[in-house]
N, C-alpha and C positions, 0 to 999 in steps of 0.2 A: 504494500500500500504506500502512494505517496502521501509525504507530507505535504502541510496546507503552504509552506515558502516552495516546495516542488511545482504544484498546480498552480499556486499563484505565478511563477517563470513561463510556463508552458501558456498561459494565458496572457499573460503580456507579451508571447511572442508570435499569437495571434491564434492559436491553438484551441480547437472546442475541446467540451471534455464534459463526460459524465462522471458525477457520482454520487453516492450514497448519503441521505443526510444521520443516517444512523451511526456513521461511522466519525462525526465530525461535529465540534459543537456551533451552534450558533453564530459565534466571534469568529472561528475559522473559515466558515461559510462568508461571511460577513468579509471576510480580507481577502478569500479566494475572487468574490463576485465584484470588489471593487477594483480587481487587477484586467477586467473586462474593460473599463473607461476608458474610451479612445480607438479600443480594439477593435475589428474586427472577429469577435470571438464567442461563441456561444456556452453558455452552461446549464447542462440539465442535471437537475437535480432529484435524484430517483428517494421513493420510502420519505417523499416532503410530507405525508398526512403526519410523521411523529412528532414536526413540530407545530407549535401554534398559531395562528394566524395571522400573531403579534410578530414573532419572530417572521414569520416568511415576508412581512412587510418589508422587514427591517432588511432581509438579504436582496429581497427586488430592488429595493431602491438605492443601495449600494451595488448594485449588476446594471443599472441605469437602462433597464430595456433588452439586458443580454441574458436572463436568465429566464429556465423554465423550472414549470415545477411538476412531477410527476406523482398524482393525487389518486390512486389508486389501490 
């Protein structure tokens, strides 16, 4: 598994990338999605029902329109 400074690199180098929100807390989500700004880069975010609605806010809007969330 990479780390969240890993994904954060791979996404500021323009990189999409899935993964898991189970595996990662809020704050790492939250720094991986803000390394999209500017990018050309997508992030979907698999297992987003285990956070709150509060928190997925909080990662969309640090993803500025480059994340997804996978709600099922």
């Amino acid at each position: 598994m990479k780390s969240p400074d890993q994904l954060s690199q791979i996404v500021q180098a323009g990189g999409g990338i899935i993964v898991d929100a189970s595996k990662y807390s809020t704050e790492q989500l939250v720094k991986i999605a803000s390394s999209a700004k500017g990018k050309n880069a997508t992030i979907l975010i698999r297992n987003a029902d285990r956070k709150t609605t509060e928190k997925l806010r909080h990662i969309a809007e640090a993803g500025s329109g480059h994340v997804t969330f996978e709600l099922s």
